[in-house]
C-alpha positions in Angstrom: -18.0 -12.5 -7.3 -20.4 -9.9 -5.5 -22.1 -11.6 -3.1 -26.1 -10.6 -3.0 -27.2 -11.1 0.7 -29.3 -8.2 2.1 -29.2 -6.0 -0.7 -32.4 -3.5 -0.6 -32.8 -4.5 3.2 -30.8 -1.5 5.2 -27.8 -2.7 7.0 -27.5 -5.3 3.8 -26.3 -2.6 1.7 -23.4 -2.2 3.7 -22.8 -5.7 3.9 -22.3 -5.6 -0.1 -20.3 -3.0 0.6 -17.6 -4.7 2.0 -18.2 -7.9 0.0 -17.5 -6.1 -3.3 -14.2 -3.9 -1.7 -12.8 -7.5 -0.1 -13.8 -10.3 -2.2 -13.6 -7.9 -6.1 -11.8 -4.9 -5.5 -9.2 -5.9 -2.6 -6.0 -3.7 -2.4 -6.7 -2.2 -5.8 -6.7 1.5 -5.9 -9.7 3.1 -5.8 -9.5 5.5 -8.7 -9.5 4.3 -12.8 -7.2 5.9 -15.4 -10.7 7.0 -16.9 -13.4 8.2 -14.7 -15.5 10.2 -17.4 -19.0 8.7 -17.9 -18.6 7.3 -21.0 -15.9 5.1 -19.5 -16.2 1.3 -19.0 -14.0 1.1 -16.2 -14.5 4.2 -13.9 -12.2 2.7 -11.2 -13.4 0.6 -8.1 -15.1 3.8 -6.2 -17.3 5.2 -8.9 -18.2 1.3 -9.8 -18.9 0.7 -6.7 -21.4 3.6 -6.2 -22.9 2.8 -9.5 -23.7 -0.4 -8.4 -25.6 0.5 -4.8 -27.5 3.4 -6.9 -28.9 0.2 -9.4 -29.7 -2.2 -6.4 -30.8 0.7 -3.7 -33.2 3.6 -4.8 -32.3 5.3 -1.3 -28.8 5.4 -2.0 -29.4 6.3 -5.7 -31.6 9.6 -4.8 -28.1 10.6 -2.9 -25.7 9.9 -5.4 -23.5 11.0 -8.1 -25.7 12.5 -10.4 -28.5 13.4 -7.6 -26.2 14.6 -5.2 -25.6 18.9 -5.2 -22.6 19.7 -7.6 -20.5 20.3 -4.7 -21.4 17.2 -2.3 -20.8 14.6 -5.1 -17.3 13.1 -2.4 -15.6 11.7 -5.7 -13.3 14.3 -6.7 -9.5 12.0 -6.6 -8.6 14.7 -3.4 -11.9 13.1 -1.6 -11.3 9.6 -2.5 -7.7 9.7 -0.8 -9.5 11.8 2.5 -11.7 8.3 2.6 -8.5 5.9 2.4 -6.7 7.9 4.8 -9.4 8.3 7.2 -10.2 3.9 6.6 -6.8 3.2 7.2 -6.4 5.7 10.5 -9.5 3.9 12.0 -8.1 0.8 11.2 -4.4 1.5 12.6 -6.6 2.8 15.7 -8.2 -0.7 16.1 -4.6 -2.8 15.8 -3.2 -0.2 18.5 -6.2 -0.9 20.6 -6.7 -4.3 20.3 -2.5 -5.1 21.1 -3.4 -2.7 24.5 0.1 -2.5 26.5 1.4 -6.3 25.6 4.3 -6.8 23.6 4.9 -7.6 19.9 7.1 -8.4 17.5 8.0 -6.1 14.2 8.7 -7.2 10.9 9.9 -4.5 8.1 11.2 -4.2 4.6 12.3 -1.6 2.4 12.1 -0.8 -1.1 11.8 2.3 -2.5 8.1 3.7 -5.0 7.8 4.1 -8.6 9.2 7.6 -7.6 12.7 6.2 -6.7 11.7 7.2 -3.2 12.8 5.4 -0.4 10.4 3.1 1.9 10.0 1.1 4.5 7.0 -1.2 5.4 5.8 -2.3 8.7 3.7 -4.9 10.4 3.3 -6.5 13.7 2.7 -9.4 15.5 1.7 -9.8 18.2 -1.0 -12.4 20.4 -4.8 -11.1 21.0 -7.1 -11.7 23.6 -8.6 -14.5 22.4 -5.1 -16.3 22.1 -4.8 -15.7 18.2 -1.7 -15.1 16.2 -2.2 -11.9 14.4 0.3 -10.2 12.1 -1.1 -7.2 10.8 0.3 -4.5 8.2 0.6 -0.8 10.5 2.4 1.7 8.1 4.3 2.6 5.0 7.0 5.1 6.0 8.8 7.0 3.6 12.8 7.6 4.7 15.5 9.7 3.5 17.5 7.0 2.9 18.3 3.7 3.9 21.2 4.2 6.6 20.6 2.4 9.6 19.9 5.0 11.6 17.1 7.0 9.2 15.2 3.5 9.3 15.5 3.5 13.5 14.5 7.2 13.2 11.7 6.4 11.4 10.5 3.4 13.2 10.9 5.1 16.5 8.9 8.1 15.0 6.1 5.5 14.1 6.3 3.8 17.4 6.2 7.7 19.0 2.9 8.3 17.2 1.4 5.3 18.3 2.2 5.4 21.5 4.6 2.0 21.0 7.9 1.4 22.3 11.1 -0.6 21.7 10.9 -1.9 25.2 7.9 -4.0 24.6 9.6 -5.4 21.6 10.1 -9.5 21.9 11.0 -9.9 18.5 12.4 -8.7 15.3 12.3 -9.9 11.4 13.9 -8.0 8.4 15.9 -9.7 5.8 19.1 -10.3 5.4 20.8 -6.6 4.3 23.6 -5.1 6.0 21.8 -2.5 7.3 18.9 -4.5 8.8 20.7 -7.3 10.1 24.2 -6.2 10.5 26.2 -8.0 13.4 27.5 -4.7 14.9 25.4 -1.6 13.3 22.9 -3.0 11.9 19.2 -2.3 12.8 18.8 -5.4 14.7 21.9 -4.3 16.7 21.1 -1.3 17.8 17.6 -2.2 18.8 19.2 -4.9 21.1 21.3 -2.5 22.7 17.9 -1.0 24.2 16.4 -4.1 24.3 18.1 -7.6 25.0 14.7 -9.4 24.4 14.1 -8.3 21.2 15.5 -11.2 19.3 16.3 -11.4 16.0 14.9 -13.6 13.5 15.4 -13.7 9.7 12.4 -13.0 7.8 11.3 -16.8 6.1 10.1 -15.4 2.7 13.3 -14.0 2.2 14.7 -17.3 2.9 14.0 -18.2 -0.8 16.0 -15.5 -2.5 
């Protein structure tokens, strides 16, 4: 349901804004199959900006078709520049807000609709204000699934973000050889840098 608070009223726009992407259009994909204008489902983006232009004339003057044919930022190479750029600024504010204190790591792999190997990571970790967060940080794409590609990887990711296996206090994965593995699995190597990093078998895949 869109919620209608503050619409027409400045900052209220942008409050919409995030209402529609989180409470209608959460972790859908921005683009539709069929984005020409005749189309009744343009994708969450364009429907999105169609619905500001009908509930703000400032935004409407801007947009789509009142915006110069080369400023229109809704080609599909644009739409992923604003994903990638919400989802940096985002992976900036988890970094930030976990400072220097330690965390845990959970991961899983699976591989695309491509056949291509991946690996998803979050973290946990405690905030300032004493909350338990756990929060997604990256999909990496691996070569494989060997042990040591999904270290490489993960130390890679940790590398970027300036994280390290020493601050590790934890570690969840599921219950594969190559995750959990008594003597080369991932668990085992990461404990061989870092005897704090205990191992704990993810619970959802407790079920399976």
């Amino acid at each position: 349901m869109w919620k209608m608070t503050g619409v027409g009223h400045g900052a209220g726009d942008w409050q919409v804004v995030w209402y529609f992407v989180w409470d209608t259009g959460a972790w859908l994909a921005f683009r539709g199959h069929d984005e020409t204008e005749d189309s009744k489902n343009q994708g969450n983006l364009l429907g999105l900006l169609h619905f500001l232009a009908q509930h703000n004339e400032h935004f409407k003057s801007v947009i789509l078709k009142n915006a110069p044919g080369n400023l229109k930022l809704i080609a599909p190479v644009i739409q992923k520049d604003i994903v990638n750029a919400a989802a940096n600024e985002t992976t900036k504010a988890i970094i930030s807000d976990l400072g220097v204190d330690i965390f845990s790591v959970l991961i899983d792999e699976s591989h695309d609709v491509s056949i291509k190997e991946q690996m998803a990571i979050a973290i946990r970790y405690v905030d300032k204000k004493g909350h338990v967060l756990e929060l997604f940080l990256a999909i990496v794409h691996v070569s494989d699934t060997t042990v040591v590609s999904i270290k490489m990887a993960l130390e890679s990711l940790f590398c970027k973000h300036g994280l390290s296996l020493s601050r590790l206090c934890r570690q969840g994965y599921d219950g594969a050889s190559n995750m959990q593995g008594e003597f080369n699995g991932l668990k085992s190597l990461i404990l061989k840098e870092n005897e704090y990093a205990y191992y704990v078998h993810c619970f959802a895949h407790h079920f399976n």
